[in-house]
N, C-alpha and C positions, 0 to 999 in steps of 0.2 A: 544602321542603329548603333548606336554609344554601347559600348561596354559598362553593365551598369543599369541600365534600361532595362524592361519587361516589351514596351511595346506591343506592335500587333504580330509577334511572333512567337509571343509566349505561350506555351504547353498546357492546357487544359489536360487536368489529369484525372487519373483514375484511382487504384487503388493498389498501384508497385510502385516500388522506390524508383526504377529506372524512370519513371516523369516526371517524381520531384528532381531527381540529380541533373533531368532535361533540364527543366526549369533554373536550378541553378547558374546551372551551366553558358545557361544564356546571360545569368546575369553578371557572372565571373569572366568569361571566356575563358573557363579552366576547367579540366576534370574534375569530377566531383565524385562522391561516394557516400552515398545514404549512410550514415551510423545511427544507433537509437538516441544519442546523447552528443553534446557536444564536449564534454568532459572524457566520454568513451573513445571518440575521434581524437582528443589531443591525446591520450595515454596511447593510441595507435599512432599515431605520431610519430612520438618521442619514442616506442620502441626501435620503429622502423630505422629513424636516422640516429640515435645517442644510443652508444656503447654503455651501457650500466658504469654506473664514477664518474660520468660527465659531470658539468658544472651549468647552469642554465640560468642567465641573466633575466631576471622576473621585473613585475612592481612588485611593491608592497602594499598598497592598496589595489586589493583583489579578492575574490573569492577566497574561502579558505578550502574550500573544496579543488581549486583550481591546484592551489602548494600540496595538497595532498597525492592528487595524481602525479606531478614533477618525483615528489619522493617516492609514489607505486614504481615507477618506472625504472628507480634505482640511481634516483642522478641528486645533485644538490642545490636546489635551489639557491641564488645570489639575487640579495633585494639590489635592485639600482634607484639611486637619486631621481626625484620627478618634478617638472615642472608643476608648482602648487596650484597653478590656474585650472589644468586640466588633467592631472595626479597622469601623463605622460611620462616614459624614459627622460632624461635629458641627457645627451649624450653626452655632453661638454664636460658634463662633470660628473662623469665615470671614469676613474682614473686608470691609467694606462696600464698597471701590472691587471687591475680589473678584468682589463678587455681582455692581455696574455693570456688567464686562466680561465675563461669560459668555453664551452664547446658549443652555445647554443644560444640565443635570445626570443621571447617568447615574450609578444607584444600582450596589453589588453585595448586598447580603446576603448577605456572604460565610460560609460553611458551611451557610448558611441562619437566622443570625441577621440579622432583618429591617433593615434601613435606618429613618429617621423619615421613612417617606414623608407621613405627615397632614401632617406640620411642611414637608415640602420641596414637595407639593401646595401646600399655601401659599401657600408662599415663590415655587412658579416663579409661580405666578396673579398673584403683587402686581407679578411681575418681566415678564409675558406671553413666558416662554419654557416649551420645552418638557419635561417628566421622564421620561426613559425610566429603565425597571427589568429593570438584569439579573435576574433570577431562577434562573441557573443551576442552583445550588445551594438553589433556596428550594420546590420545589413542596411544601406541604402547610406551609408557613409563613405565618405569619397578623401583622397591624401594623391597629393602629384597626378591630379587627371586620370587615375586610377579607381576603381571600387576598394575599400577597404577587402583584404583578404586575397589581393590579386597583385602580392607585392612577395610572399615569403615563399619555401618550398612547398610549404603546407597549412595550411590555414582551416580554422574552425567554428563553424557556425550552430547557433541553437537555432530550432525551432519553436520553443517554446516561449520565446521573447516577444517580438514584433510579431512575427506570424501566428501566435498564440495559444499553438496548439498542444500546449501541456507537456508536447516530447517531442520528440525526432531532434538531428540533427545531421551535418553536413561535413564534409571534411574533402577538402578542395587542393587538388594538386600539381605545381607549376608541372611535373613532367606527366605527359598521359603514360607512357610507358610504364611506369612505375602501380601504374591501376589493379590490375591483377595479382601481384606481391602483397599489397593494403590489401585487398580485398579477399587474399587468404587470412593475413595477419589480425582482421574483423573477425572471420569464419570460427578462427580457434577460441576466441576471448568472449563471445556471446554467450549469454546460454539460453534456452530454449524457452519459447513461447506461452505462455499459459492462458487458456479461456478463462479462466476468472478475474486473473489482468485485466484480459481488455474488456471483459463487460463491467469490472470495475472504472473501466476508462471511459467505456461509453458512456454509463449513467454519470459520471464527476460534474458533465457541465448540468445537469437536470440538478443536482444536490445544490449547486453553487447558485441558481437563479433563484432558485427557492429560497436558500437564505437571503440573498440579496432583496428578493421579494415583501420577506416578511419583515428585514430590518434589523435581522440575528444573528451577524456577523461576529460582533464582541461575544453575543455566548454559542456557538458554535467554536470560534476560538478557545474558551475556557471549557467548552467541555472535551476537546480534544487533549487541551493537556490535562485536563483533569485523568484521562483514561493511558496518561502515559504515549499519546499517539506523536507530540510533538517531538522534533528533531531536536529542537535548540531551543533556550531558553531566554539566552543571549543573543549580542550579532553576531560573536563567533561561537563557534560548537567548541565544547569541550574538548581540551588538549590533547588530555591522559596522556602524557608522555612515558611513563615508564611501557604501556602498553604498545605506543607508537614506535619506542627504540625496538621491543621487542618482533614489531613487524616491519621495521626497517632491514633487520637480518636477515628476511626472506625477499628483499626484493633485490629483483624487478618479478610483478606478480598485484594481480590487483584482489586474490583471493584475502591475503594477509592486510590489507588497505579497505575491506569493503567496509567496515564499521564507520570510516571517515568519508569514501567517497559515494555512497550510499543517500547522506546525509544531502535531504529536501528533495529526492530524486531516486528512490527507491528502484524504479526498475533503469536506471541508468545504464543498463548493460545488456536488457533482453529483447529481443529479436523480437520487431514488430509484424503484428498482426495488420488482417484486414481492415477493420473497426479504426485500428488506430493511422496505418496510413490514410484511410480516404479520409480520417478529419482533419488531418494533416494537409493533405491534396487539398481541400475544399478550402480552407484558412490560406494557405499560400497565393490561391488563385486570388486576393483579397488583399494581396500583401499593401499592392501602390497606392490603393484607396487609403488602407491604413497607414502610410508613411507619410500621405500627404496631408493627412491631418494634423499629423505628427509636426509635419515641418510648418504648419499655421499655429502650434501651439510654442512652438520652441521660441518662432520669433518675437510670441509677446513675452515669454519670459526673458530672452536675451536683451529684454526692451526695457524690463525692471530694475532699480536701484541695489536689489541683491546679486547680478551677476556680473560678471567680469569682463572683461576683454578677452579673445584670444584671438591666434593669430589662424585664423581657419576660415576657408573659401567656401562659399555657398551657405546654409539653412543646415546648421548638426552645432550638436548631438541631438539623435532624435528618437532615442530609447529613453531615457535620461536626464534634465538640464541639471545641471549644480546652481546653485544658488548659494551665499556662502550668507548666512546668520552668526548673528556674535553669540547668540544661545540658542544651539540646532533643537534639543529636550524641551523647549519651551514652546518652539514654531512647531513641532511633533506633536504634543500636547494639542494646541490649539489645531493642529490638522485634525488631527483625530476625534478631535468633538463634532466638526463636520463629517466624518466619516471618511475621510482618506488617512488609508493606510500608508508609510511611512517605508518602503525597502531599498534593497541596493543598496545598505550601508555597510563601510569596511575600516569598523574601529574598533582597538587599535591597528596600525600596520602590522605586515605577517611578521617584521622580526619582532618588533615587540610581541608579543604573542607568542612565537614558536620559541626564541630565545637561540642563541648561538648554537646548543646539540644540535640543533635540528637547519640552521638555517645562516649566509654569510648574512650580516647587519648592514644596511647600507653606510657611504660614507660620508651621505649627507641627508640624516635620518630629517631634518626641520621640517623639511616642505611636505614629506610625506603625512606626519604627524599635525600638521594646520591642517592637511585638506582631509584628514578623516574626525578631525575634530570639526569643522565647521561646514563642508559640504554637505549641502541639504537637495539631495536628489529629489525631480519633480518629475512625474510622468504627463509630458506636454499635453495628452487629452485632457487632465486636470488642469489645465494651467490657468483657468478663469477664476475657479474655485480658489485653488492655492495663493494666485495675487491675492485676491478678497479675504483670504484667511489671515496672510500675513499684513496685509495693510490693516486691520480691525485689529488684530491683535498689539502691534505697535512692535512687529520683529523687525532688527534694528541690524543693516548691513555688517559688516568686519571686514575692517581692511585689507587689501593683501599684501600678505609679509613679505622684508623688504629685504636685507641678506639674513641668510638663514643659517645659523651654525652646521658644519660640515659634521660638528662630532658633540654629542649630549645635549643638555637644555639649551634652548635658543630663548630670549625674553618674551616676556608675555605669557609663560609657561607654553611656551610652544612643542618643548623640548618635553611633557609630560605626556602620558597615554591613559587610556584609561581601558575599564575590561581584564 
């Protein structure tokens, strides 16, 4: 059986984390370690291997919850230059004092188009630093004949993505040895269980079919932020930087950071329950069914006049596809009168957003700033729905830009952000 594969050896499980980390484990061929989150598992991570004052080579098109934990940790986030097709590292053009001053590289795959991990394997080995791989968005994504996540020391996966189970998550390690150490390192940073949690976890998918049932989606959303329940307002959360400097001072420490990493994921850090793993269990055991839908939906969008080329082997991204629209607010609009909801978008980039205090700027801001201006993320089980939306509406492709200014406005207003 392929590394990567579930097959007929995969673990029917029950209701402990030791058979989802089976499960993974088969699909990694690496240790793995149950966390509740996968934002929880990178901040475990980056304790283990970065000294507090590292420097850690990012995207910029990314969660911003993701740049929050790099700074819990106590290190400094450096945006790097992306290939604009698949908002990727590009290695090429990361310039070399760059590389000198990192301690750390920390991939996304974001939608699940893969990162160059062979290339950035490499590159940390020549540099003796560490690569860890988000994989959030990558299970069942593949780079160098490899599974995404089976390329860095440490690597991290959600559960609430493709497997869909609202939480859990994974944190995968090239050394086994090293399992017991993380798995103190988890022990101290948890905190403790609560049964209102999880019977609040049990009933969420009963509340959610019911609205979906009656078609009250748009005012279940309005009365949540009416009641102040919402996180974000926007696609990024608010800054609040004077608050942020002031819990910069306390890190490494994720008590001083909760107010940021909190944000869309509330129990991000607590120690799951019964209830909650075996829904976990049950949705995993699920996964390949759901991937292989996944990869029949992607091909008809990779098949549309709004997506690009890339240079990538097999059926992926398959959490994901980008589409790139010359007016993304406009194809949003006309999703949303069908009822598809619009996420996974990350604009502006983290430096524009976070600004210099807080964060190095890349040194070739263009490419990042096109692909968060016109990437229009589709979740491939829609992807029937979404063709027909955007063909009836009359959304009109955008080129992909061609050299891209290494430093301020590129033409086309490329070089502006917005948010």
């Amino acid at each position: 059986m392929a590394i990567g594969e579930a097959g007929p050896g995969s673990v029917r499980h029950g209701s402990r984390p030791e058979r989802l980390e089976e499960t993974m484990r088969l699909r990694l061929g690496r240790e793995c370690v149950y966390v509740p989150s996968c934002r929880f598992g990178l901040y475990v991570a980056l304790r283990h291997w970065c000294p507090p004052g590292g420097r850690v080579l990012m995207s910029p098109v990314n969660d911003d919850v993701i740049f929050f934990v790099v700074l819990a940790a106590g290190l400094r986030p450096v945006q790097a230059p992306l290939n604009p097709l698949d908002a990727s590292i590009d290695i090429d053009a990361v310039p070399d004092e760059v590389w000198g001053s990192v301690s750390a590289v920390l991939t996304t795959n974001l939608y699940g188009n893969p990162d160059p991990a062979p290339r950035l394997r490499s590159t940390c080995d020549a540099l003796g630093i560490p690569l860890f791989e988000d994989a959030a968005h990558a299970i069942g994504s593949r780079i160098g004949g490899r599974p995404v996540g089976a390329w860095g020391e440490a690597s991290v996966f959600s559960l609430s993505k493709h497997v869909g189970a609202k939480a859990g998550g994974m944190l995968s390690l090239a050394d086994p040895g090293l399992r017991r150490a993380v798995e103190e390192t988890r022990a101290g940073l948890l905190t403790p269980g609560r049964l209102g949690s999880e019977l609040a976890f049990a009933l969420r998918p009963f509340a959610e079919a019911a609205v979906r049932g009656l078609r009250l989606r748009r005012a279940a959303w309005a009365a949540i932020r009416l009641l102040g329940l919402a996180d974000r307002e926007d696609i990024r959360m608010p800054l609040r930087p004077d608050e942020l400097a002031l819990a910069a001072a306390e890190a490494p420490g994720l008590d001083a950071h909760h107010p940021w990493l909190r944000v869309d994921m509330h129990d991000y850090r607590l120690e799951s329950g019964r209830l909650r793993l075996g829904r976990i269990a049950r949705r995993l055991d699920r996964l390949d069914e759901v991937l292989d839908a996944c990869r029949a939906g992607t091909e008809l969008l990779l098949a549309t006049p709004w997506a690009k080329p890339r240079d990538v082997h097999g059926t992926q991204p398959l959490f994901r596809v980008p589409l790139f629209v010359e007016d993304r607010d406009a194809a949003i609009a006309a999703l949303v009168d069908r009822g598809v909801i619009v996420g996974y978008l990350y604009d502006p980039p983290l430096d524009d957003y976070a600004g210099a205090e807080f964060t190095d700027p890349s040194p070739a801001p263009g490419a990042a700033r096109w692909f968060a201006r016109h990437a229009l993320p589709v979740d491939p089980l829609r992807a029937r729905t979404v063709v027909e939306v955007l063909e009836r509406s009359g959304a009109r492709p955008v080129d992909a830009p061609g050299r891209l200014s290494r430093s301020g406005p590129t033409p086309g207003g490329l070089g502006q952000s917005r948010g």
